[in-house]
C-alpha positions as CSV (number, residue, x, y, z in Angstrom):
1,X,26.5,8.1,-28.6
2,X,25.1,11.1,-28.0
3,X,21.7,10.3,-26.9
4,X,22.7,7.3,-25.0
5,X,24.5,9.9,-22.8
6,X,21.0,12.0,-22.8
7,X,19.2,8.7,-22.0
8,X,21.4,7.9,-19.3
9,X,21.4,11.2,-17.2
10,X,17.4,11.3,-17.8
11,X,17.4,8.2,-16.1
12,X,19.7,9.2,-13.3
13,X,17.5,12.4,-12.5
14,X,14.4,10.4,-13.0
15,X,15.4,8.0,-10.1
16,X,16.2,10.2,-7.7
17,X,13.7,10.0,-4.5
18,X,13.6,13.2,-2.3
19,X,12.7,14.0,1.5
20,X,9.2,14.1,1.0
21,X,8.9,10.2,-0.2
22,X,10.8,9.5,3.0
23,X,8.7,11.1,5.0
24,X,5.5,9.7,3.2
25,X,6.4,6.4,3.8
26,X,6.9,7.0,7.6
27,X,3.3,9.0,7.7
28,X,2.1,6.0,6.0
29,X,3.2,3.5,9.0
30,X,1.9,6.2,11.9
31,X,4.9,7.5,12.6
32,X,4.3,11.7,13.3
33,X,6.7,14.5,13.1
34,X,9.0,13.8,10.4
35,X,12.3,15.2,9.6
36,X,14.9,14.3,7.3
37,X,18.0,15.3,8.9
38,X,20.6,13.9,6.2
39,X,20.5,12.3,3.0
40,X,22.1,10.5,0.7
41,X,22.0,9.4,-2.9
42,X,25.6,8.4,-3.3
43,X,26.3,4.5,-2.0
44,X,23.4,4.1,0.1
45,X,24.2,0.6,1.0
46,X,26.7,1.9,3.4
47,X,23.6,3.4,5.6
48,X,21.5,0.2,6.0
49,X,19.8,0.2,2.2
50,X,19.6,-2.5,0.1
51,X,22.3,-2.3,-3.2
52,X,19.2,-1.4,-5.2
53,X,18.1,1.7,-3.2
54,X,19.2,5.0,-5.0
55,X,18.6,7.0,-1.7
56,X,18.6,7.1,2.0
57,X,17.6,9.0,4.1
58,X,17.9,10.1,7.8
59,X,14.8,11.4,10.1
60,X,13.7,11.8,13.5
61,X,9.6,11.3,13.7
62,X,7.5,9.9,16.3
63,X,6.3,5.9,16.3
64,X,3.1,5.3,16.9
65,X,3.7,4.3,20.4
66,X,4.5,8.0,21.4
67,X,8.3,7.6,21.4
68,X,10.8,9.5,19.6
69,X,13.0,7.5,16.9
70,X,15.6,7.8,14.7
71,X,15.7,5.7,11.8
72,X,16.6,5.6,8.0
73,X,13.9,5.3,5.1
74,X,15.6,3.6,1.5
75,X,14.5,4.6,-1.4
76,X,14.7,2.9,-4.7
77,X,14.6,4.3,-8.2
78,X,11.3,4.3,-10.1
79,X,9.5,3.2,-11.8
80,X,9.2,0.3,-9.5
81,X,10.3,2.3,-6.7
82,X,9.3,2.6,-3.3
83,X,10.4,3.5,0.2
84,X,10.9,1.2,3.3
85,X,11.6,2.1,6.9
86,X,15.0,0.6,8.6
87,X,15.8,1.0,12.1
């Protein structure tokens, strides 16, 4: 029982995404100027994400048409895990 419990909180630390995967994956589409102004790893559904995303987060950047946007980057847990950019 004991190292199910270990097993399971590895694999709750291991999936957790973090600011600077959010702000790859909007460097990655152009965008300039990230920042993460909120996240969150609890119930990320409720912010846009799929049920599957672990994460989302918040941030400002700059589109690649010059304009200032706000928009939120989901994150899901690895090790298939990736970020996508929701508006």
């Amino acid at each position: 029982m004991r190292s199910l419990l270990i097993c399971a909180l590895f694999s709750v630390l291991a999936g957790c995404a973090d600011e600077g995967d959010a702000c790859h994956a909007v460097t990655n589409m152009g965008f300039t100027q990230c920042t993460v102004t909120e996240s969150h790893h609890l119930a990320a559904g409720i912010y846009g994400c799929h049920r599957d995303d672990s994460a989302a987060f918040e941030v400002n950047a700059v589109n690649p048409a010059q304009h200032p946007v706000h928009v939120v980057v989901c994150c899901s847990a690895p090790p298939f895990g990736s970020c996508t950019i929701r508006n």
